[in-house]
N, C-alpha and C positions, 0 to 999 in steps of 0.2 A: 380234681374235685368235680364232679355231677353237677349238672345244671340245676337239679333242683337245690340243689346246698349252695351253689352262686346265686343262683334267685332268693333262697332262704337270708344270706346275709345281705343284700343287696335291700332287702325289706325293710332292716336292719334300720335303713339312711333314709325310708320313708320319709319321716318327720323332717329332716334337717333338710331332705329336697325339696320338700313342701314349702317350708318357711323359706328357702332361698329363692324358689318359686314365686310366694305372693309376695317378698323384699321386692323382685323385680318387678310386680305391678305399682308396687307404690308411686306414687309421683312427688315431686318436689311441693307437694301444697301440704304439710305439717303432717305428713305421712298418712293424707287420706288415701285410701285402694279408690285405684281409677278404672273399675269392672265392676260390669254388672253380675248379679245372681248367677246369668247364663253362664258368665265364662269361669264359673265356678267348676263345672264342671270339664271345664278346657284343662284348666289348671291343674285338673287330677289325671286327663289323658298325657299330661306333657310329663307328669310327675313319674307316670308309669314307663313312660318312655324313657324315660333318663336311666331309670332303674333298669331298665333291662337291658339299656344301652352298657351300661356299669357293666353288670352279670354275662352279658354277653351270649344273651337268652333275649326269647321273642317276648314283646310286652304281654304276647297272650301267655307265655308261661312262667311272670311276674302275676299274672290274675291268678292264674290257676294255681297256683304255689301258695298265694295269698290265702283264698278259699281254704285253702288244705289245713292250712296251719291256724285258720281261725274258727274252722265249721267238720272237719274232721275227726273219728274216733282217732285216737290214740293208733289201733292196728294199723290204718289206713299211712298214717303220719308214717309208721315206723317203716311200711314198705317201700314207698316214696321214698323216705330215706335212702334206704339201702339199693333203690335200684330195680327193686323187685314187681313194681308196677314205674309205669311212666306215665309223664304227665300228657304225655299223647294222647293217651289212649284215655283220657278221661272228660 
C-alpha cells in the first residue's frame, strides 16, 4: 500500500484521535477541559502526529494528503492515488 493511501486511511481515525486527544485533557472536575484556547491548537499537532505515526508517513504527509482530499480536483486526487504524482513534490 502507498503512503499516500496509508495516510488516506489514517485520516480515516481523525475524529476518534481527536476526541481521545481532548478525553485526555479532561480532568476529574465534572469533565471541564483543563486548556486554554492556545492549546487547541497543540492538540491538532499531536493529533497529526498520531496519525502519521499510525500510517507510518511524515505528519507533513498526513497534511498534505489532507489538503488533497479536501481542496483537490478530482484529476489531481486520482494521480496521487495511483502514484503518478507524489506528495513530495507538492
Amino acid at each position: 500500500m502507498s503512503p499516500y493511501d496509508r495516510a488516506r486511511l489514517a485520516l480515516k481515525l481523525k475524529d476518534v484521535i481527536a476526541a481521545q486527544a481532548k478525553e485526555k485533557q479532561r480532568g476529574g472536575q465534572g469533565g471541564v477541559l483543563l486548556y486554554q484556547n492556545s492549546d487547541k491548537a497543540s492538540e491538532s499537532i499531536h493529533t497529526t502526529i498520531t496519525l502519521a505515526k499510525e500510517a507510518g508517513v511524515s505528519h507533513d504527509t498526513i497534511h498534505k494528503v489532507e489538503v488533497i482530499e479536501e481542496k483537490a480536483p478530482e484529476v489531481i486526487k486520482q494521480k496521487a492515488r495511483t502514484g503518478e504524482i507524489s506528495t513530495r513534490r507538492l
